[in-house]
C-alpha positions in Angstrom: 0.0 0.0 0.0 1.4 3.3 -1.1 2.1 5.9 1.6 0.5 8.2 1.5 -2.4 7.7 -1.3 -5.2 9.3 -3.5 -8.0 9.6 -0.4 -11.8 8.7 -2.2 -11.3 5.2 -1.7 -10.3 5.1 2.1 -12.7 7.9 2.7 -15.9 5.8 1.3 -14.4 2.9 3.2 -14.2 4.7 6.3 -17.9 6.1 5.8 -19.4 2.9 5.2 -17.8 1.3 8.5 -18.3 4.2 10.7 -18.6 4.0 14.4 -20.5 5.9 16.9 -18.7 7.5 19.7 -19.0 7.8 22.9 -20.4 11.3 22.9 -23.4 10.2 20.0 -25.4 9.4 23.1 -25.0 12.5 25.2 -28.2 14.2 25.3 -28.8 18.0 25.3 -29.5 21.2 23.6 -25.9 22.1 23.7 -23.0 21.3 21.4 -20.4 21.1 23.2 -17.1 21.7 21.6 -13.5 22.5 23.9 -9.9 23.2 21.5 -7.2 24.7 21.6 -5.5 26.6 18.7 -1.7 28.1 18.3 -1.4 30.9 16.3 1.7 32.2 14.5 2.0 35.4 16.4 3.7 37.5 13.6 0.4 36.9 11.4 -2.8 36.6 14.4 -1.5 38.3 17.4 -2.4 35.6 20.2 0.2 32.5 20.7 -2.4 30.4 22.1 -5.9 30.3 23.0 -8.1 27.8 24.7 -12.1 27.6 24.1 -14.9 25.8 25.1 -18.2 26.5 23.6 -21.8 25.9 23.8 -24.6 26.1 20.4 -27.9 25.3 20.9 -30.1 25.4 17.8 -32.2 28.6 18.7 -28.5 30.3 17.6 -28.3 30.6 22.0 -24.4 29.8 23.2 -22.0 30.7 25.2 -18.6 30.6 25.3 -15.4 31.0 27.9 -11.9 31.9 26.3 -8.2 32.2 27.5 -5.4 33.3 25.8 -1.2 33.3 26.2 -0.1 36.1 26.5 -3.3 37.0 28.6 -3.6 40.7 28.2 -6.2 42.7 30.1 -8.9 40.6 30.6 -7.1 36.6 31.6 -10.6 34.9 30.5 -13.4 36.3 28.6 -16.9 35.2 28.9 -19.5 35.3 25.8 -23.2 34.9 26.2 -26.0 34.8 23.3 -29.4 34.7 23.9 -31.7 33.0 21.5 -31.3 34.1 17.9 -27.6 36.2 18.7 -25.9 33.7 16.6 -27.2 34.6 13.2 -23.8 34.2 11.8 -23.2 30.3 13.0 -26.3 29.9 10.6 -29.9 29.0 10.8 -29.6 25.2 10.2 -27.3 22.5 11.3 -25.2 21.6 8.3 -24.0 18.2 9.7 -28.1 17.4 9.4 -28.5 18.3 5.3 -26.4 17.7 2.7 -27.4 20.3 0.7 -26.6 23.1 3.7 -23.2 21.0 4.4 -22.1 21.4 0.7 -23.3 24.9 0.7 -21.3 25.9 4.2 -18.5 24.3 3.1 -18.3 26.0 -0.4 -17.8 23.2 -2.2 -21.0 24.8 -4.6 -18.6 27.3 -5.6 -19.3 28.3 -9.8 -15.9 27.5 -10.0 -13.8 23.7 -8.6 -14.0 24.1 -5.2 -10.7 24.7 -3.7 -9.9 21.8 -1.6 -7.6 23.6 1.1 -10.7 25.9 1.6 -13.1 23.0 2.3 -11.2 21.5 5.1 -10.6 25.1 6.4 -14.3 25.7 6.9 -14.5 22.0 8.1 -12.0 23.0 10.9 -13.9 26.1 11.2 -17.7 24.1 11.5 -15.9 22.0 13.8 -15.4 24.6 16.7 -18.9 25.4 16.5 -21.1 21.6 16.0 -20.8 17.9 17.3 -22.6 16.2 14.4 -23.6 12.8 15.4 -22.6 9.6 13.0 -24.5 10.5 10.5 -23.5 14.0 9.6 -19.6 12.6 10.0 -20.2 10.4 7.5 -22.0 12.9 5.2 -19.2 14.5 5.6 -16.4 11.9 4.6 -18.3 11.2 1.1 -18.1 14.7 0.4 -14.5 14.7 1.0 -14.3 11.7 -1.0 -15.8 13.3 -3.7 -12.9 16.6 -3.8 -9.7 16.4 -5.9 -7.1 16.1 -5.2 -7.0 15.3 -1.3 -4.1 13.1 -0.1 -5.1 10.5 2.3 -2.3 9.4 5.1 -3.4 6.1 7.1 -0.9 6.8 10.0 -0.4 10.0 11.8 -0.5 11.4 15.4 -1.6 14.7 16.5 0.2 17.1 18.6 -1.9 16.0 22.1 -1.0 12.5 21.0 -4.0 11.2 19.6 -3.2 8.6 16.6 -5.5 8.8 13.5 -5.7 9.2 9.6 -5.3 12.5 7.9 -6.4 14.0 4.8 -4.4 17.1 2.9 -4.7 19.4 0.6 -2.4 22.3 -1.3 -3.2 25.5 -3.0 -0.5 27.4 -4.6 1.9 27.9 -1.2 -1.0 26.6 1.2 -1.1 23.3 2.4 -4.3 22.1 4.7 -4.0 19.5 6.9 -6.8 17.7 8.5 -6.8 14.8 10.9 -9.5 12.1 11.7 -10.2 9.8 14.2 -9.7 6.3 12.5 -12.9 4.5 13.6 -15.4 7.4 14.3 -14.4 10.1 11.8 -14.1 12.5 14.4 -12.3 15.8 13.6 -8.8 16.0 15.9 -6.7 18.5 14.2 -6.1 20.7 11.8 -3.3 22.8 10.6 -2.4 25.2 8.1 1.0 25.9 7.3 2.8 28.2 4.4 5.9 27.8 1.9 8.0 29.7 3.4 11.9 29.9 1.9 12.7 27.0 4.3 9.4 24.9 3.6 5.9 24.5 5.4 6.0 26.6 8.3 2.5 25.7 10.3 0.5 29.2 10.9 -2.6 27.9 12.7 -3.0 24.5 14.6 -6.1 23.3 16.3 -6.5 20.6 18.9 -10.4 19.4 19.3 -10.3 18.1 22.6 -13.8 17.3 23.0 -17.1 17.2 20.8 -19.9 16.3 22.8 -23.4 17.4 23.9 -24.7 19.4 27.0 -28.3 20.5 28.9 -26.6 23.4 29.9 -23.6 25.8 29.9 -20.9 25.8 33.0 -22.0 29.1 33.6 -24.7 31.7 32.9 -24.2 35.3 33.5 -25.2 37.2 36.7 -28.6 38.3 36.9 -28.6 42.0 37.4 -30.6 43.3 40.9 -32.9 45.8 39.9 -32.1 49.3 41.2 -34.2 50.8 44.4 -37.0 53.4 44.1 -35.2 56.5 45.7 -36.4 57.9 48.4 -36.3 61.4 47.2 -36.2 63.1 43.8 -33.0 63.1 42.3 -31.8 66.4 39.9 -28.9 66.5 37.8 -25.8 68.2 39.3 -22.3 68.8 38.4 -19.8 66.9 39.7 -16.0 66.5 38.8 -14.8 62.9 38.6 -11.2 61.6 38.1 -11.0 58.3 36.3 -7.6 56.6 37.7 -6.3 53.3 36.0 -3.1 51.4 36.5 -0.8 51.0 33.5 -1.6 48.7 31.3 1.5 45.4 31.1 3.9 45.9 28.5 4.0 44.3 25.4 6.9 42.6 24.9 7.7 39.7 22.2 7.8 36.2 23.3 8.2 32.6 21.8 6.1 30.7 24.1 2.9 28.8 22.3 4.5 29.8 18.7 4.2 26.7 16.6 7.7 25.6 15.1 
C-alpha cells in the first residue's frame, strides 16, 4: 500500500464502516465543543488560546476563552441569547447535505478549492458535534474533492493517533486529521511555503465534541435598582478616572508553533 495515497477510496471505506462514539449518546441542547488553537504570532497576534463553547439550535451559546499572552482581561466570557448567533447559521449543516455542501463551499461556480473546504471544516468544527450520521455525510463529500491526499498513520500534537487528509493551493497546504474509527475531527493545521518549507500558521487541537443540557455558567442576573427615596436632579460633579498601567508588550516565543 502506497504511503500516502489518493484519499476517495479510504474515505468511502471509512464512511461505510463508521462508528459511533462515545459522545453520540450525550443528550442536550448544547454542542459542546472544547480546542485549543496556536497561532503564528507575527500573522494573528495571540500565541495560544483555549475555548470551550456551547450552540444550541435557537443560535443561543456561550462561550469562555483564555489566551497566552493574557492581556487585560485573563478569560473572557460570551453569552448569546436565542437568535444572537445569526452568523453560525440557521440550520445545522451536519443534518443536510445540501446546507453542508453549501457551508462548506464546495457549490462554488468555480472547482471548489480543496484547502478551503477542510478550512471551513476546521472552522464548523469549533462550533457543532454532528452525530454519526452528519460525520459520515461529511467523509463522502471529502471523497468526492480532488485532489486530497489520504495518510493512514499520523499522530496529533496531544497525541492522539488517526488518519489524515491534505490538501495544497499554490503555497497553502491544509491539513486535517481524523479519528480512525469514528471520523471524528482532531486537528487541523495550516501551514505556508515559506523559503525554508511548510511553516504551520494555525494548529487546532479538538479536545472534545460532545453534547450538554446546559452551559458551565450563565451570566449574573442583574438586581434591579431601588426606588429612591427622594427626587433626584442632575448636578455637576468632577470625577477623576484613575487606571493602572496597562503590562507591557513585549515579544515572546512561548505557544509559537515551530
Amino acid at each position: 500500500m502506497a504511503y500516502p495515497q489518493p484519499a476517495r477510496a479510504p474515505l468511502l471505506a471509512l464512511a461505510a464502516r463508521l462508528r459511533a462514539s462515545a459522545c453520540d449518546t450525550a443528550a442536550g441542547r448544547y454542542d459542546l465543543v472544547h480546542y485549543r488553537q496556536w497561532n503564528n504570532p507575527a500573522r494573528s497576534g495571540a500565541a495560544v488560546r483555549e475555548v470551550v463553547r456551547w450552540r444550541g439550535d435557537d443560535r443561543s451559546g456561550g462561550q469562555l476563552a483564555t489566551q497566552h499572552p493574557t492581556g487585560v482581561v485573563p478569560v473572557t466570557h460570551d453569552w448569546w441569547q436565542p437568535g444572537d448567533l445569526y452568523s453560525v447559521g440557521l440550520i445545522d449543516p451536519f443534518t443536510r447535505t445540501d446546507v453542508l455542501r453549501e457551508d462548506l463551499r464546495i457549490n462554488e461556480p468555480s472547482p471548489a478549492d480543496p484547502t478551503e473546504v477542510l478550512a471551513n471544516l476546521a472552522y464548523l468544527s469549533t462550533w457543532y458535534s454532528p452525530r454519526r450520521d452528519g460525520r459520515a455525510a461529511t467523509l463522502d463529500l471529502l471523497a468526492g474533492l480532488s485532489p486530497l491526499t489520504y495518510y493512514p498513520r499520523v499522530v496529533d500534537r496531544s497525541g492522539r493517533p488517526g488518519i489524515a487528509v491534505a490538501a495544497t493551493s499554490g503555497d497553502r497546504r491544509a491539513l486535517l486529521v481524523l479519528h480512525p474509527d469514528t471520523g471524528e475531527v482532531l486537528a487541523y493545521e495550516s501551514a505556508h511555503l515559506g523559503p525554508f518549507g511548510w511553516r504551520a500558521q494555525t494548529y487546532l487541537v479538538y479536545l472534545a465534541h460532545s453534547h450538554a443540557t446546559r452551559r458551565w455558567w450563565e451570566p449574573a442576573a442583574r438586581p434591579r435598582p431601588a426606588t429612591p427615596s427622594l427626587p433626584l436632579y442632575p448636578r455637576l460633579q468632577q470625577h477623576w478616572l484613575l487606571t493602572t498601567p496597562l503590562p507591557c508588550l513585549t515579544t515572546t516565543t512561548q505557544g509559537v508553533t515551530p
